[in-house]
C-alpha positions, 0 to 999 in steps of 0.5 A: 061170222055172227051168231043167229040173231045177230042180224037185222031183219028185212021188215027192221030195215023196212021200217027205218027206210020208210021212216026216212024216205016217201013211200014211192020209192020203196018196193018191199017186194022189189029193192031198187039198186042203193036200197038193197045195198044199203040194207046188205051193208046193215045186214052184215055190218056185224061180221065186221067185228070179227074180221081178225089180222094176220102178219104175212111177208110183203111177197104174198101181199098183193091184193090183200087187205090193210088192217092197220095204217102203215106209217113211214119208220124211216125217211124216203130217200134216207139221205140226199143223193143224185137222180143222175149220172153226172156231175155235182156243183154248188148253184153259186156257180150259175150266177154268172152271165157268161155263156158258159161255165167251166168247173174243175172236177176234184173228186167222184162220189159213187152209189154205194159207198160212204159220203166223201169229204171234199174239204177243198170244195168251192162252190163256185169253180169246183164239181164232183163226179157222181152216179145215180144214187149216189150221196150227195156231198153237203157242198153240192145242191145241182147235178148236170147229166153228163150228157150236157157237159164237155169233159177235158183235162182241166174240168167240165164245160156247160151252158149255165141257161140248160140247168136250174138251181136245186136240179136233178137232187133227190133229196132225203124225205121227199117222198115219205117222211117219218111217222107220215101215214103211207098207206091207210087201213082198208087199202086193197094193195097194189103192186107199187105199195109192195115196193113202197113197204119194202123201200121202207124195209118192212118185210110183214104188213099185217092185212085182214084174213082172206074172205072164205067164198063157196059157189056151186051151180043148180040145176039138173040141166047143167053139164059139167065141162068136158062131158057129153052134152045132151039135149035141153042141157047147157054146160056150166059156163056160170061157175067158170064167170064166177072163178074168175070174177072172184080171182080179182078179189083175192079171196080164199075159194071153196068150189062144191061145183055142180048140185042137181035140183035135189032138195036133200042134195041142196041141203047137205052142200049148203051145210057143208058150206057154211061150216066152211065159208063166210059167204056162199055164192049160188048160181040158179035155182031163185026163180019161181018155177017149180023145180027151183028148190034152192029159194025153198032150202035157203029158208028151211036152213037160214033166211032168205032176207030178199029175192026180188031186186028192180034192175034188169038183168038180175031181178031174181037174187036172194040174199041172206043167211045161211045157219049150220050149228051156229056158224053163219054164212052170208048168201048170195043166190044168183040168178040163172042166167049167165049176163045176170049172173055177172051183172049181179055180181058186179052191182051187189057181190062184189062191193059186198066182198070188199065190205066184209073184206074189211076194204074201203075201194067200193067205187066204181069206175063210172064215166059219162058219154053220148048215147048213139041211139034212142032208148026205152024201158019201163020205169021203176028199175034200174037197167045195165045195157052191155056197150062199147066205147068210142070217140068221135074226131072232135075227142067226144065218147060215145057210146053204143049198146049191143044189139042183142041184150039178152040175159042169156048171151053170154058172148055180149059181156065178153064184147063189152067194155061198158055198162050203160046204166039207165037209171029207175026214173028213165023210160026214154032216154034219146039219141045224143043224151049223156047217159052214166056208164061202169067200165067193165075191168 
């Protein structure tokens, strides 16, 4: 991570916004949704350059990310070969216009073994036997499936009008080329680019070390599962939603659990945290109420950049840094409240994570539907409803918010598919608009 100093400050960022943006459209003391993105990506825009490469083995790299473009060492498939089970003849033999067309069989070419030579081969009364994946001789460009044919003593049998010239052959590069890009730096991978390195035969891909990633909850009422739970306490349902979130995201992870509203404790763990993560995710502790010391320590041991954001749920999120003896930690403190603290995550935590994870796939799968009933909210925030999805019979989505949009119920997210996203220039959105929704993954 940087050094102190490294890192931009609010009021530069400020600066630079209004310079290039009217000035009703920024709220220091409360970013809307693309400025607050922006300004985290100036922030930490630096922390790229010491994102380091590591050579791991193409089991281990799901979910990881490129830090190189992998280009293609050899041709995919290597050499042409049959896609079917069946037989291979020369298209010659489809120039006719009888109703059928009899080949003599004379020879087999089996998947695996060498490229036979069929010197006697005539392209328009001769087929070999072949098996899918098998070489393809030079002399055949078609393969029937066996399925099509009548096989006697003599040879096959087929109806010329059931197959076309140049069919059922997979033929050598057709699916990767020499020296080709295959998959680019920046590439979250998948489970099918695994299988692509490997019909490569590459056995390490070189991706970007995992991020380092410390959560821990706040607060004196939050009860750790599978304690007593005791009156005016809730259990710590936020820490689990973030475990889980962060699975998705393939990042090494520093779990401090539980801290009391302690100032000494507060700080101590924050220390521990940033001496150990890149980035540290909290959970309570940003609002203004008196005991919420978490704000209070942030900036005692780093700096809070903001902790206001115009949206709704999450209107309270700090966010900056955390300095212990020179090493630095990005900050996320997350609101309290268990809706908040997933919407939060999705719209700011998680496209940041894949930023500092050196990953290029920050889009959002996003879709619009009708809205199926009228909607208000204030103006000047950007608000995410949990919904459903549905579909009338003429194929037309739909969409449905759920009844109760309480940051605290929790049972609501679960329930959800969608987020309707109602944007800060809303206030009255009618039934049957089309509104812009987020799938939830």
């Amino acid at each position: 991570m940087n050094t102190p100093n490294q890192l931009p400050s609010l009021n530069a960022f400020q600066e630079d916004w209004q310079h290039h943006h009217s000035s009703d459209l920024f709220n220091p003391k409360a970013l809307g949704l693309n400025a607050a993105l922006e300004f985290m990506r100036s922030y930490t825009e630096a922390c790229l350059l010491n994102l380091k490469k590591v050579s791991i083995p193409i089991e281990d790299a799901f979910g990881r990310v490129l830090a190189v473009d992998v280009k293609a060492l050899i041709n995919v498939p290597a050499a042409n070969n049959s896609a079917m089970d069946g037989y291979a003849f020369h298209h010659e033999a489809l120039r006719t216009d009888a109703s059928e067309v009899h080949l003599q069989v004379i020879g087999k070419q089996l998947a695996g073994d060498s490229l036979q030579k069929f010197s006697n081969f005539t392209p328009a009364i001769h087929a070999i036997q072949i098996t899918t994946g098998a070489l393809l001789p030079p002399e055949c460009d078609t393969v029937i499936p066996q399925e099509w044919i009548q096989l006697d003593q003599t040879g096959i049998t087929f109806a010329p009008n059931k197959i076309r010239a140049k069919e059922n052959c997979r033929m050598m590069g057709e699916d990767l080329r020499i020296g080709e890009i295959v998959l680019s730096q920046g590439r979250r991978l998948k489970a099918s680019d695994m299988g692509m390195l490997a019909s490569m035969g590459l056995s390490h891909v070189e991706v970007f070390e995992q991020l380092k990633v410390a959560i821990f909850s706040t607060g004196n009422e939050v009860t750790a599962v599978g304690e007593t739970l005791l009156p005016g306490r809730v259990y710590d349902s936020n820490r689990f939603t973030l475990i889980g979130l962060l699975k998705e995201l393939n990042i090494q992870l520093l779990d401090f659990g539980i801290v009391k509203d302690d100032a000494q404790a507060l700080k101590t763990t924050f220390a521990k945290a940033a001496q150990q993560a890149d980035l540290i995710i909290t959970s309570g502790g940003v609002s203004v109420g008196e005991a919420d010391f978490t704000k209070q320590v942030m900036r005692e041991l780093g700096d809070v950049a903001f902790w206001t954001l115009a949206i709704k749920p999450g209107r309270p999120m700090a966010f900056g840094k955390i300095v212990d003896h020179k090493k630095e930690s990005i900050l996320f403190g997350l609101p309290g409240n268990p809706v908040a603290v997933m919407i939060t995550f999705l719209q700011f935590v998680r496209p940041m994570i894949e930023y500092l994870s050196g990953s290029k796939a920050t889009k959002k799968i996003s879709l619009v539907a009708k809205l199926s009933t009228d909607l208000k909210k204030r103006a000047g925030r950007t608000e995410f409803l949990r919904a459903r999805l549905s579909s009338d019979s003429s194929g037309q989505i739909w969409v449905e918010p759920h009844k109760n949009q309480g940051s605290g119920v929790l049972s609501s997210m679960s329930q959800a598919d969608c987020l309707i996203v109602l944007e800060a220039d809303d206030s009255v959105v009618e039934r049957g608009s089309f509104v812009n929704i987020e799938m939830l993954m």
